[in-house]
Each structure stands twice: as structure tokens, then as C-alpha cells.
DOSEFI-460194 format. One line per 8 residues: number of its first residue (from 0); for each residue x, y, z of N, C-alpha, C, O. Coordinates in steps of 0.02 Angstrom, whole numbers. Layout:
NUM = X/Y/Z/X/Y/Z/X/Y/Z/X/Y/Z  ...
This chain:
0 = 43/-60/0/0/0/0/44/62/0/85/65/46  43/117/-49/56/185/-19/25/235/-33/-28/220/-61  33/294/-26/-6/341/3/19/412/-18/77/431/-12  -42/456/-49/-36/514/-83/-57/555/-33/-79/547/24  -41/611/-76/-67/697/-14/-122/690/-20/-146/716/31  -184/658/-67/-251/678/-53/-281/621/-18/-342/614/-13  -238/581/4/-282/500/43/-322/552/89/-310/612/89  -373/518/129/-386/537/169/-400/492/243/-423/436/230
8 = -394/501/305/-393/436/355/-316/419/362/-274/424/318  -309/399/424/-232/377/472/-221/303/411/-225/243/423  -212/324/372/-162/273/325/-90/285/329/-63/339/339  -52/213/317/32/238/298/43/173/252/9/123/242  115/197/225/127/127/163/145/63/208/162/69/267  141/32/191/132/-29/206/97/-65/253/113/-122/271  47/-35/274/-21/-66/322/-66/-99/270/-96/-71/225  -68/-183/288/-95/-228/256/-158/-221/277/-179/-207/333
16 = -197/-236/208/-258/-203/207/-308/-248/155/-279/-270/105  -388/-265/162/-411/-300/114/-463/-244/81/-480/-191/107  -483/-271/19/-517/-220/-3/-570/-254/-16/-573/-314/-30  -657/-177/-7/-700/-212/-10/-692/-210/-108/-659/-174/-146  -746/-277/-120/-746/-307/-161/-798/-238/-244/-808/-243/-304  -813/-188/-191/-838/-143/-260/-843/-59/-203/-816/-36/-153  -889/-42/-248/-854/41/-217/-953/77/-237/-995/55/-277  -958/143/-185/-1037/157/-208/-1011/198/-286/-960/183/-318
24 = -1056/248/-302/-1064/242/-360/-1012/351/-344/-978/385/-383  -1032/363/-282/-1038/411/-276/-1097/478/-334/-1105/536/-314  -1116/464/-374/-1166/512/-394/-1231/503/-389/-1269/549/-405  -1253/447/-369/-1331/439/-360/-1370/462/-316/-1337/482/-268  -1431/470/-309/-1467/501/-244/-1450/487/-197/-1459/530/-155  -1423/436/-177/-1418/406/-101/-1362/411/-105/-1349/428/-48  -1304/407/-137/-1236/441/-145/-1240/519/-130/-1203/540/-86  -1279/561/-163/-1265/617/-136/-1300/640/-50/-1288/690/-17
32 = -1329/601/-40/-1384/636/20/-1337/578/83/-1349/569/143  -1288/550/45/-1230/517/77/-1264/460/133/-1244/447/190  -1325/429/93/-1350/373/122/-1300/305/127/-1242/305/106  -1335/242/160/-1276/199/152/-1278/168/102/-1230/132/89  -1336/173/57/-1369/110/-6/-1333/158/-63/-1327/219/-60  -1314/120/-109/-1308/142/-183/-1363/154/-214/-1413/139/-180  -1375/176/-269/-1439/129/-324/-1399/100/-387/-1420/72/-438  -1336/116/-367/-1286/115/-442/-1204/92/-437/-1153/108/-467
40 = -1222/41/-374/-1146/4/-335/-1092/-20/-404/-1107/-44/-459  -1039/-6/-378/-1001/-28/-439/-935/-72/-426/-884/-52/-398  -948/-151/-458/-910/-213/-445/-845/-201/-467/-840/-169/-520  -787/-222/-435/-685/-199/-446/-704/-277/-485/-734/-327/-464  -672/-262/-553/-661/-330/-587/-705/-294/-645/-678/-280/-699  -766/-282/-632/-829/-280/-685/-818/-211/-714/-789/-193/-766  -866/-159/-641/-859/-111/-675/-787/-59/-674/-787/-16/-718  -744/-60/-642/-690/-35/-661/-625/-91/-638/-633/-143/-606
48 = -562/-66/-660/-485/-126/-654/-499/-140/-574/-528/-111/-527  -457/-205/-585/-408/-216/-523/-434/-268/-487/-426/-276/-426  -471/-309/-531/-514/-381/-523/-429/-456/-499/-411/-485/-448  -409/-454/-558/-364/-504/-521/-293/-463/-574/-281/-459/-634  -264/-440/-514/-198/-389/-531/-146/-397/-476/-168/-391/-418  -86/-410/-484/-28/-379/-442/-53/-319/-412/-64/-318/-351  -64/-256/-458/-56/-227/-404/-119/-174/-429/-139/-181/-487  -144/-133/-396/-217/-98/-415/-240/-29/-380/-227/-18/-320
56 = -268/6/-411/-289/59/-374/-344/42/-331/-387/-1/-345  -342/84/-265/-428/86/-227/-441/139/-193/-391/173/-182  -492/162/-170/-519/209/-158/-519/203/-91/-554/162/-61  -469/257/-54/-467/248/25/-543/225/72/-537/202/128  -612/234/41/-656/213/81/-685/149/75/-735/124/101  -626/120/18/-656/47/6/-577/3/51/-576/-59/52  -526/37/78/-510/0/119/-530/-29/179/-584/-9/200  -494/-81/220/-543/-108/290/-458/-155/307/-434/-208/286
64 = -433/-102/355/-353/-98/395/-357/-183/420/-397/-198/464  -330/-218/400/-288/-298/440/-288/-311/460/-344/-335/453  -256/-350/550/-252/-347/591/-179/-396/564/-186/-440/522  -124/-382/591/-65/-384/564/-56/-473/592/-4/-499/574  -114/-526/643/-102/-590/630/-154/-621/604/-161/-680/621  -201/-595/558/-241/-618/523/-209/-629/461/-179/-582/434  -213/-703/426/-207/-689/362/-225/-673/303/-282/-658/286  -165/-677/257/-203/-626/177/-245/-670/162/-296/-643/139
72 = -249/-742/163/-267/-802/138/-369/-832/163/-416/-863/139  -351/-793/226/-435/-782/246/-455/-717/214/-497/-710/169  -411/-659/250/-438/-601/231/-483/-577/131/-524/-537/108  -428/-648/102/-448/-616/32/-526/-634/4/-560/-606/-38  -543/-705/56/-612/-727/10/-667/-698/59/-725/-718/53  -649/-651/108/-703/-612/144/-754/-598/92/-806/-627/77  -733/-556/73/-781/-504/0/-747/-532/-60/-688/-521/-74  -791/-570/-95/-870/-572/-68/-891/-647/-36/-948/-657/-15
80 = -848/-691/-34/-853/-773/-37/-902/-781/38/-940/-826/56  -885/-724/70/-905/-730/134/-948/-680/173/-981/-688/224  -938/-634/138/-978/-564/158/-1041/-581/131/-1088/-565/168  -1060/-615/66/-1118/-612/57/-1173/-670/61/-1231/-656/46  -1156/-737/80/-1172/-750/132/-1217/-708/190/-1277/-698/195  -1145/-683/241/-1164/-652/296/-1225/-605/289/-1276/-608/324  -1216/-566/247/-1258/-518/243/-1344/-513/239/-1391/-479/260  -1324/-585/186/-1402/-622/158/-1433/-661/233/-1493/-674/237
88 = -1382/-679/295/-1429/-731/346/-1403/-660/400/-1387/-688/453  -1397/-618/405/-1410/-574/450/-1441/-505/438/-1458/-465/482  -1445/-498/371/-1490/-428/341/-1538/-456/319/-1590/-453/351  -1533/-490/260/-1601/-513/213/-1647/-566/254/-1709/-569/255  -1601/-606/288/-1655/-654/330/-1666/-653/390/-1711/-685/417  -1616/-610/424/-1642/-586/478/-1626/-634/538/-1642/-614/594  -1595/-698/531/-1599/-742/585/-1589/-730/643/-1556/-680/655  -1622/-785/718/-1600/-757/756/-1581/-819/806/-1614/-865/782
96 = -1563/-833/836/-1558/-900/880/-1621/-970/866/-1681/-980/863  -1592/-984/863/-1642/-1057/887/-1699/-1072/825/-1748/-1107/837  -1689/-1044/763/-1731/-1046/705/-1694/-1068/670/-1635/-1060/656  -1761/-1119/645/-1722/-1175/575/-1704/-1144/515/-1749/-1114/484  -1647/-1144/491/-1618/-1136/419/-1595/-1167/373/-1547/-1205/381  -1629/-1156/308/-1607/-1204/239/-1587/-1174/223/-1605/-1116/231  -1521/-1195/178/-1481/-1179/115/-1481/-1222/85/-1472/-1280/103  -1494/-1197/23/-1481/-1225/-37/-1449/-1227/-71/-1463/-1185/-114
104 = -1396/-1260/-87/-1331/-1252/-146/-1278/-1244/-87/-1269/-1195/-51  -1244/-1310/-86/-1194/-1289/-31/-1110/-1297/-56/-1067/-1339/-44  -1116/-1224/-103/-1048/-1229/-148/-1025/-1172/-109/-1045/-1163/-52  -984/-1131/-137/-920/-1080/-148/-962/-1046/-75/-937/-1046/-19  -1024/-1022/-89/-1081/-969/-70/-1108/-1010/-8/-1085/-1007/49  -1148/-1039/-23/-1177/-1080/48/-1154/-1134/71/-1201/-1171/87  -1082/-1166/85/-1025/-1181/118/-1048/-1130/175/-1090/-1146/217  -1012/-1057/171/-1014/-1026/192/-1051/-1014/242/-1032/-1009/300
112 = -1135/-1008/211/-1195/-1016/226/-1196/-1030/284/-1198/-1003/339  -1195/-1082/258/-1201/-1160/318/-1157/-1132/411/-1180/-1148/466  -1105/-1099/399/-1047/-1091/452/-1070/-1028/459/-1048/-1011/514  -1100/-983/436/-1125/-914/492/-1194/-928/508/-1222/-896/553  -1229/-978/473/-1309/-989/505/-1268/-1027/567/-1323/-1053/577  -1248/-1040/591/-1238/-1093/650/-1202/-1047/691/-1210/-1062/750  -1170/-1003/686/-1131/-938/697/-1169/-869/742/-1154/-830/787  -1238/-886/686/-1279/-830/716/-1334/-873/758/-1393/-859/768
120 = -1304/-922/777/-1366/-968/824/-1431/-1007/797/-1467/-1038/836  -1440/-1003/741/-1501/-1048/688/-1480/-1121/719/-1426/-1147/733  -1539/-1139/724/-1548/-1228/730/-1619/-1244/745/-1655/-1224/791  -1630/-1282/699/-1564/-1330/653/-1532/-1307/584/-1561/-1274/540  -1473/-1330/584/-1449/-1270/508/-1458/-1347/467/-1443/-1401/493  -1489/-1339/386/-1507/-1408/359/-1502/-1385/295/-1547/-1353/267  -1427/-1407/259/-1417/-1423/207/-1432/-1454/139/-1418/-1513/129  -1457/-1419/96/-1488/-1457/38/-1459/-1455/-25/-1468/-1403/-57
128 = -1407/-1524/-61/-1382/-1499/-108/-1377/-1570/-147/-1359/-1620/-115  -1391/-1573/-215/-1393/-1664/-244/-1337/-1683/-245/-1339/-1744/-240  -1257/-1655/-251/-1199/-1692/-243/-1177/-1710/-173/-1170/-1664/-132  -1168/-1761/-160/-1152/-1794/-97/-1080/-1784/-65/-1064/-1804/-10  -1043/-1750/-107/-977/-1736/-80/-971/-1659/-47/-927/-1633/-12  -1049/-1630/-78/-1045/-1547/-53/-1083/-1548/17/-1060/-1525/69  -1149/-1580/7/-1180/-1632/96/-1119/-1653/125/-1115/-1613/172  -1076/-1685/129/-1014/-1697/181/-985/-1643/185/-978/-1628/244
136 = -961/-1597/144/-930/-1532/142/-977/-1479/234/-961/-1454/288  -1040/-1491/187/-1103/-1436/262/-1109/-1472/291/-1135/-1441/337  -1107/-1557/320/-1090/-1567/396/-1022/-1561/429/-1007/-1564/489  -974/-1548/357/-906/-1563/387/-896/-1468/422/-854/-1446/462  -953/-1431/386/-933/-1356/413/-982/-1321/457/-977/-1263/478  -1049/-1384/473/-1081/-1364/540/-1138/-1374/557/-1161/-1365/613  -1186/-1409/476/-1229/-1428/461/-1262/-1473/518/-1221/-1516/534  -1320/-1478/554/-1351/-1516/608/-1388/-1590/545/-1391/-1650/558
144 = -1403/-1567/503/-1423/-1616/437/-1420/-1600/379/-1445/-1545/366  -1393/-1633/328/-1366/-1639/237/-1444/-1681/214/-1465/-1733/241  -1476/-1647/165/-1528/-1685/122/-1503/-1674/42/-1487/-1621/15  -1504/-1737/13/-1536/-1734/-61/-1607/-1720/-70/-1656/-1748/-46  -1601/-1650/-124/-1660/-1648/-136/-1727/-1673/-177/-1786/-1656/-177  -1684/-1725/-212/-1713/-1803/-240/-1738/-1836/-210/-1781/-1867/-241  -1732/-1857/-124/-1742/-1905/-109/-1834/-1889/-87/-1865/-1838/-75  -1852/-1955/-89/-1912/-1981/-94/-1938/-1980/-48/-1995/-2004/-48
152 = -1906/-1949/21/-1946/-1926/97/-1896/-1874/124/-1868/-1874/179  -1892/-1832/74/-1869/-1763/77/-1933/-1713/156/-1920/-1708/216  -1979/-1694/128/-2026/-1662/155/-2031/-1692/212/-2043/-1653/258  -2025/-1772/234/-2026/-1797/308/-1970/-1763/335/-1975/-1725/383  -1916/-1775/306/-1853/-1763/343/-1870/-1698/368/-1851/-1683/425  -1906/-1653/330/-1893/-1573/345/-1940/-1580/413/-1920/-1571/470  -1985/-1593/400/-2046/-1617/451/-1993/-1631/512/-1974/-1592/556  -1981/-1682/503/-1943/-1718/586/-1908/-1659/619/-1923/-1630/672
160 = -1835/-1640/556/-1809/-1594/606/-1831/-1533/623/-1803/-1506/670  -1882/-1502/592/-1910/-1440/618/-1968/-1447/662/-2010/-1403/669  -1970/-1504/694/-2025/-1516/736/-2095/-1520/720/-2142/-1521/759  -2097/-1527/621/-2158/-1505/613/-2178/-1438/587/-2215/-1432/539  -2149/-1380/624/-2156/-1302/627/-2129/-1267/538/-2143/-1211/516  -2082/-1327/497/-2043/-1269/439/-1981/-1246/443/-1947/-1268/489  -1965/-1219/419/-1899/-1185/396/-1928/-1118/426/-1988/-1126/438  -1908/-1055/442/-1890/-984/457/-1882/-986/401/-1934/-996/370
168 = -1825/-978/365/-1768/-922/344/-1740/-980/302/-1704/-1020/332  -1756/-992/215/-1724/-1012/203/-1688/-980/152/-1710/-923/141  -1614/-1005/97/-1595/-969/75/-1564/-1001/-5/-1522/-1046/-7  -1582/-981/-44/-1566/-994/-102/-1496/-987/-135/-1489/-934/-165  -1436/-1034/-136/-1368/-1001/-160/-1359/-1050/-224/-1305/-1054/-253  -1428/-1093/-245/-1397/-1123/-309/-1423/-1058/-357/-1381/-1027/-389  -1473/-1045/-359/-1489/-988/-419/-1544/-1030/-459/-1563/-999/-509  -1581/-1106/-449/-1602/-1133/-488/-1697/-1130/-452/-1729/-1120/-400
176 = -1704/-1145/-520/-1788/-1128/-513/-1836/-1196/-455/-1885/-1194/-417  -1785/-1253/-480/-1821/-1303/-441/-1801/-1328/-352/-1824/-1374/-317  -1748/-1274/-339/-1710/-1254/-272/-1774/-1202/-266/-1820/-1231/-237  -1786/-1158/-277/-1830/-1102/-233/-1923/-1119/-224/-1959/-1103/-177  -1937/-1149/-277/-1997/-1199/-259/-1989/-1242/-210/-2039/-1246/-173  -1936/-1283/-194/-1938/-1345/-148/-1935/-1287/-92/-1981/-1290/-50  -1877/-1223/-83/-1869/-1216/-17/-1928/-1171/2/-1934/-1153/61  -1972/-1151/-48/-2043/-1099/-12/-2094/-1145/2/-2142/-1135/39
184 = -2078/-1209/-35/-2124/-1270/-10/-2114/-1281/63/-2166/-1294/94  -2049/-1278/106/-2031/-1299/155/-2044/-1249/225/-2044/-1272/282  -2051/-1203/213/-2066/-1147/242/-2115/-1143/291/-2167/-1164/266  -2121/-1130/338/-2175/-1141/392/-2206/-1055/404/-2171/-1009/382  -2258/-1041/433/-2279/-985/431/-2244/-945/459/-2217/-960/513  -2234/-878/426/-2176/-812/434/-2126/-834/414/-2071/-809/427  -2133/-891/376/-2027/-892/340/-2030/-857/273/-2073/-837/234  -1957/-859/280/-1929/-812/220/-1899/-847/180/-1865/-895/200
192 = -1905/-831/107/-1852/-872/53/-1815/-795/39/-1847/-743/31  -1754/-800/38/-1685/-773/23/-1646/-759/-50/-1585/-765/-55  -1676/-746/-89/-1650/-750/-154/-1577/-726/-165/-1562/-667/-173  -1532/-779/-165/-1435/-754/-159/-1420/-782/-247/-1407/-757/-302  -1431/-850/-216/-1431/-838/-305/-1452/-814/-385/-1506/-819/-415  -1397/-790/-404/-1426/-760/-458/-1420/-806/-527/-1378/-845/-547  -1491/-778/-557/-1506/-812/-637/-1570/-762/-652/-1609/-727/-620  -1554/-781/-734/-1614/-733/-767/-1694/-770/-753/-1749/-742/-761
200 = -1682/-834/-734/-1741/-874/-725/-1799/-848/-703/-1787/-829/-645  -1873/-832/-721/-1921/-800/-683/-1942/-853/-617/-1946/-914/-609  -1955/-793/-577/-1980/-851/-519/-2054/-848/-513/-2083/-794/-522  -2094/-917/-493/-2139/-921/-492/-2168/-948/-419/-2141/-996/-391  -2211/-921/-398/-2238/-941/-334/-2314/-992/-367/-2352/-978/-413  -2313/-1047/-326/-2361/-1093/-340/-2434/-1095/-334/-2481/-1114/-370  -2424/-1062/-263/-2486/-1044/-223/-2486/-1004/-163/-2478/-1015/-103  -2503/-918/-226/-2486/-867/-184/-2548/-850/-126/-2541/-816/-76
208 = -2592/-874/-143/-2646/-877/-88/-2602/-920/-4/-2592/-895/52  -2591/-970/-25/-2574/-1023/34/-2512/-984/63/-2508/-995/124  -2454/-936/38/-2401/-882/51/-2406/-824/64/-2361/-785/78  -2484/-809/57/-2507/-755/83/-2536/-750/141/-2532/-713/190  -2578/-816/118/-2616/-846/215/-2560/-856/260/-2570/-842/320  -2514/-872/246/-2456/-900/300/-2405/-837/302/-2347/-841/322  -2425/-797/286/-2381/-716/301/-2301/-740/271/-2249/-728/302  -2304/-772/214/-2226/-796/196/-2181/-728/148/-2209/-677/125
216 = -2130/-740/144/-2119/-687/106/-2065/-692/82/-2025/-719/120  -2041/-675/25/-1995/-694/-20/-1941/-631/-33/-1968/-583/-62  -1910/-627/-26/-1845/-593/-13/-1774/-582/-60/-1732/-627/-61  -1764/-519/-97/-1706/-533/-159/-1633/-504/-105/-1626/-479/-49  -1589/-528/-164/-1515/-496/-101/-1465/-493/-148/-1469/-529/-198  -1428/-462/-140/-1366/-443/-183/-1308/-413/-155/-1314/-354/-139  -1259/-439/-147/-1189/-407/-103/-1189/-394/-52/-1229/-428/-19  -1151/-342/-15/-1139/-352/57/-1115/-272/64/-1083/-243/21
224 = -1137/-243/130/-1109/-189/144/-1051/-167/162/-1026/-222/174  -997/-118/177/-945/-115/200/-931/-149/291/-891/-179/327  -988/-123/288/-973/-133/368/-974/-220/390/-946/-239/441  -1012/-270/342/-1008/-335/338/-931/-355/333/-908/-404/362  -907/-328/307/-837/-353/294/-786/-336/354/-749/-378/379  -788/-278/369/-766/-253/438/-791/-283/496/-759/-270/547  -830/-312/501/-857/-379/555/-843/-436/544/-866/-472/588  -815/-463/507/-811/-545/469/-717/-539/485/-677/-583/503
232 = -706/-469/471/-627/-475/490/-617/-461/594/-575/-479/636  -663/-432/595/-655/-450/672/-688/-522/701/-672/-547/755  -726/-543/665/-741/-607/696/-676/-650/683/-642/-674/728  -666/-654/630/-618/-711/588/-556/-698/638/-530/-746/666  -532/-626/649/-469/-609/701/-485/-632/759/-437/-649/793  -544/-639/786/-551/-658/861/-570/-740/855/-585/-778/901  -566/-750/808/-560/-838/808/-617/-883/815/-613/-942/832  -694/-838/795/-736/-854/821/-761/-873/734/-812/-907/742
240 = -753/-870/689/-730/-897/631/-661/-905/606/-618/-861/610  -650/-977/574/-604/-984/542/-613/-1014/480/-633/-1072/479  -600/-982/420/-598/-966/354/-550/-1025/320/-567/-1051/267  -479/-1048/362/-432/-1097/319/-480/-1159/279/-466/-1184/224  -534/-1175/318/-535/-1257/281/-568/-1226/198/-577/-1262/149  -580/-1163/203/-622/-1143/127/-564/-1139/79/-576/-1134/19  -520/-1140/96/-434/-1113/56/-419/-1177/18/-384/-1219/49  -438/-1190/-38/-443/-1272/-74/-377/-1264/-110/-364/-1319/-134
248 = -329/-1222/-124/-298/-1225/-163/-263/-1141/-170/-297/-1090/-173  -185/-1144/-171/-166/-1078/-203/-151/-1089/-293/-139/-1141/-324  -157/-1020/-315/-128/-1050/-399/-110/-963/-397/-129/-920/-357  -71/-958/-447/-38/-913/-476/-66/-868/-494/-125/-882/-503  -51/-809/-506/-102/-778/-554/-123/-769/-621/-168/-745/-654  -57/-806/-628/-69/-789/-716/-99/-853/-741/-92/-866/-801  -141/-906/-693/-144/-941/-715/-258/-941/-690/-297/-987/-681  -264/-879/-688/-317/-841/-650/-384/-910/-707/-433/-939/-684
256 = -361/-913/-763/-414/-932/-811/-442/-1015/-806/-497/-1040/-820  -376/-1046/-778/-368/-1123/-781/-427/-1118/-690/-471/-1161/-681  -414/-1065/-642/-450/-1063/-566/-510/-1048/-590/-556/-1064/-552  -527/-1022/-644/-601/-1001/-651/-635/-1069/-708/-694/-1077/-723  -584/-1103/-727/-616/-1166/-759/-625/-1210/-719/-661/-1256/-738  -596/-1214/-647/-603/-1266/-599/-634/-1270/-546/-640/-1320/-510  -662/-1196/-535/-729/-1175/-501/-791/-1196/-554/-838/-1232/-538  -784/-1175/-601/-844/-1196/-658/-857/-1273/-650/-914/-1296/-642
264 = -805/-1308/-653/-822/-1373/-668/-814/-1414/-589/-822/-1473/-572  -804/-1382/-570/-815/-1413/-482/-738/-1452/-494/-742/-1510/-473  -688/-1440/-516/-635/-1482/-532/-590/-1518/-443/-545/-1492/-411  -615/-1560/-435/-577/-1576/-367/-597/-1522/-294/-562/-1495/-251  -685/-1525/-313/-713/-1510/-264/-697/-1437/-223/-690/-1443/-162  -693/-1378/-247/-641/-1329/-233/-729/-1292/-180/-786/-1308/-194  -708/-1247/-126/-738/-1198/-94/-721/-1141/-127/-761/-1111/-163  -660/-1122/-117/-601/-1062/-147/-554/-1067/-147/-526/-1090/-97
272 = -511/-1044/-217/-443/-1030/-227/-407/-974/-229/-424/-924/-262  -358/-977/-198/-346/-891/-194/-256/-875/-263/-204/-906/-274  -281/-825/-283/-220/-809/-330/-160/-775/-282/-160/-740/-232  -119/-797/-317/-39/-769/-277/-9/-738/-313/25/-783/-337  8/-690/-341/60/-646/-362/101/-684/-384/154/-663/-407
């Protein structure tokens, strides 16, 4: 890191530092009236450089200072691998102790899931995903129960462990149409479906009468605030999360294209890989 006459904030060069993963828009209404929401957030990678780079510009208010024995290696898949997650089971869904939570899709995203619903006190936290190596993955990271959502006494299972009562709060991280039907199916009155994953897919509610009678409500989500990330690094520093078992692999950077073909194809089961300089 170093540092010009117009930084602004107790910065100096070489204070290790992670960056959040996009920046507000600064000109939009809520940019100028200096609210906390964007309407016009803008993704590092997408909408401007410094996605996977040696070295990159950032905007002093998208830094969030280190703690000099935390590592780069957690610190890097905070934002977003982990921030958004967080954000989706403590903003969008609201959880709170002792309420049942589904996830769905327990990859890169709800791995994650799975280890701050149990984090923020949800139980039973109950994993739903058709590959059987990603179910061992969410009991191996905190899961109280792993379901296929194939199986043929699916809806009992949900039954047993929720006492009967439903899901609260469940949460969508595959992005697929026949994941958010099963999990608003599962839902007990006042739960929430979580929309994290994204697809152009329209969503369809089955029977909005029976989701209306039961006060259910369906819920979209997208990224994570600054201040999510600045909490995930004080949790992760105080040891009350630990991030290593998500670290599947280091690779190079220049080899950024072969890590994004092996997340695509699930190549040897990866959570996250982090690039190294």
C-alpha cells in the first residue's frame, strides 16, 4: 500500500489491508444525500480494473485496515465469498437463535452459509444440495443435517427436524428454479425465502394464496455492505470464525483462467482458490 497527499484517514505505506470487493457509485441520490445504499454500486473486476492484478488502485473508503495476525489467505475470500453470505442470513433473513435454516446449494456461497447460520445461532442449520460430496462438505462445516433434494422422503425429513413447525429463513445459493420452489415449499408460517442466487430465470410462486395466508415472504439480495466485511474481519481475528478449511488450493495468477475453469467445473471439489502474485 502507499499513500498520496489527497488520501484521506490515518493510513501509511505498508499497512496490510483487504479491499472491499466494489465501491458506491458516488453520484446517485443516495450517494449524494450520503445514504448507506447505492442505487448504482459498482463491482472492482466488472465495473472498473483491479479484479485479479498484482497490483491496483482503490479508493481509501473501500479500504478495511488488517489486523497484522490475520491472514491474507482468509482475509482475501471475505468479499465477497463470505460477506455475502453473511449479509443475506443477518440482513435479508434476519436470523436469530434457535430458528431453522435451509440452504440450498452448498458450494463456494452456501458452504459458507451453512458456518454463519450456526454462527448466528439458527438450529437446526439443514443443508440441501444433490452432490453428496458438497452434503459432507455442510456437515463437515456445521450442518445439524445434509438432504438430497431427490430423495423420496425429503418433506418428512424437513418435518422431523423442524418439529413439524418449517424452515424460518431459508436461502437460495444455487440460483435454480427447482431449489426455490422446494425451499418456499418448506417454509412454515412467517418464513422467508432469500434470493442469493442469481439467474435470469423468472420465479414463480405456486400458491400465492397459501403464502399469503401464512404471512410468507420472499426476499431478493445482492452483495454485502462495507461494514459486513469489517465484522467478518473482526470475527475471523477473534477466532470465532475460521476461514482456512475454505482455502482449497493456491494457484498463480497468471494462471487466474485455468481457477475459473475449476470452479466452473467443480474440478476436485474446490470452496475457494486464492491467486498469488
Amino acid at each position: 500500500m502507499t499513500r498520496s497527499a489527497e488520501v484521506r484517514g490515518a493510513w501509511a505505506p505498508g499497512q496490510p489491508v483487504v479491499l472491499q470487493a466494489g465501491q458506491a457509485c458516488g453520484e446517485c441520490a443516495d450517494c449524494v444525500r450520503r445514504r448507506s445504499t447505492c442505487q448504482r454500486p459498482l463491482t472492482r473486476g466488472v465495473d472498473y480494473a483491479g479484479g485479479w492484478a498484482q497490483y491496483a488502485l482503490a479508493r481509501e473508503d473501500t479500504l478495511v485496515r488488517l489486523p497484522d495476525h490475520l491472514s491474507f489467505d482468509q482475509a482475501a475470500i471475505i468479499p465477497d465469498a463470505v460477506s455475502i453470505p453473511y449479509a443475506a442470513i443477518v440482513e435479508a433473513g434476519a436470523v436469530r437463535p434457535a430458528q431453522a435454516v435451509g440452504i440450498w446449494g452448498a458450494g463456494g456461497l452456501g458452504a459458507h452459509g451453512v458456518r454463519l447460520a450456526r454462527l448466528a445461532g439458527a438450529a437446526p442449520v439443514i443443508a440441501v444440495d444433490p452432490l453428496p460430496t458438497a452434503r459432507e462438505r455442510a456437515l463437515a462445516f456445521g450442518a445439524d443435517l445434509a438432504l438430497d433434494p431427490a430423495a423420496p422422503d425429503f418433506a418428512q425429513a424437513i418435518a422431523e427436524a423442524t418439529a413439524g413447525q418449517g424452515i424460518h429463513a431459508a436461502f437460495d445459493f444455487a440460483g435454480v428454479a427447482a431449489a426455490r420452489a422446494q425451499a418456499t415449499a418448506s417454509l412454515g408460517p412467517g418464513g422467508v425465502l432469500v434470493l442469493v442466487g442469481l439467474t435470469p430465470e423468472p420465479l414463480t410462486v405456486a400458491d400465492s394464496l397459501d403464502l399469503c395466508f401464512r404471512t410468507q415472504q420472499i426476499r431478493g439480495h445482492y452483495g454485502s455492505g462495507d461494514d459486513h466485511v469489517e465484522q467478518l474481519i473482526r470475527l475471523t481475528s477473534a477466532g470465532r470464525l475460521d476461514l482456512t478449511p475454505s482455502i482449497t488450493a493456491h494457484i498463480p495468477l497468471s494462471e487466474a483462467a485455468d481457477a475459473v475453469a475449476r470452479l466452473e467445473r467443480k474440478t476436485g471439489d474446490p470452496v475457494r482458490l486464492v491467486l498469488t502474485p
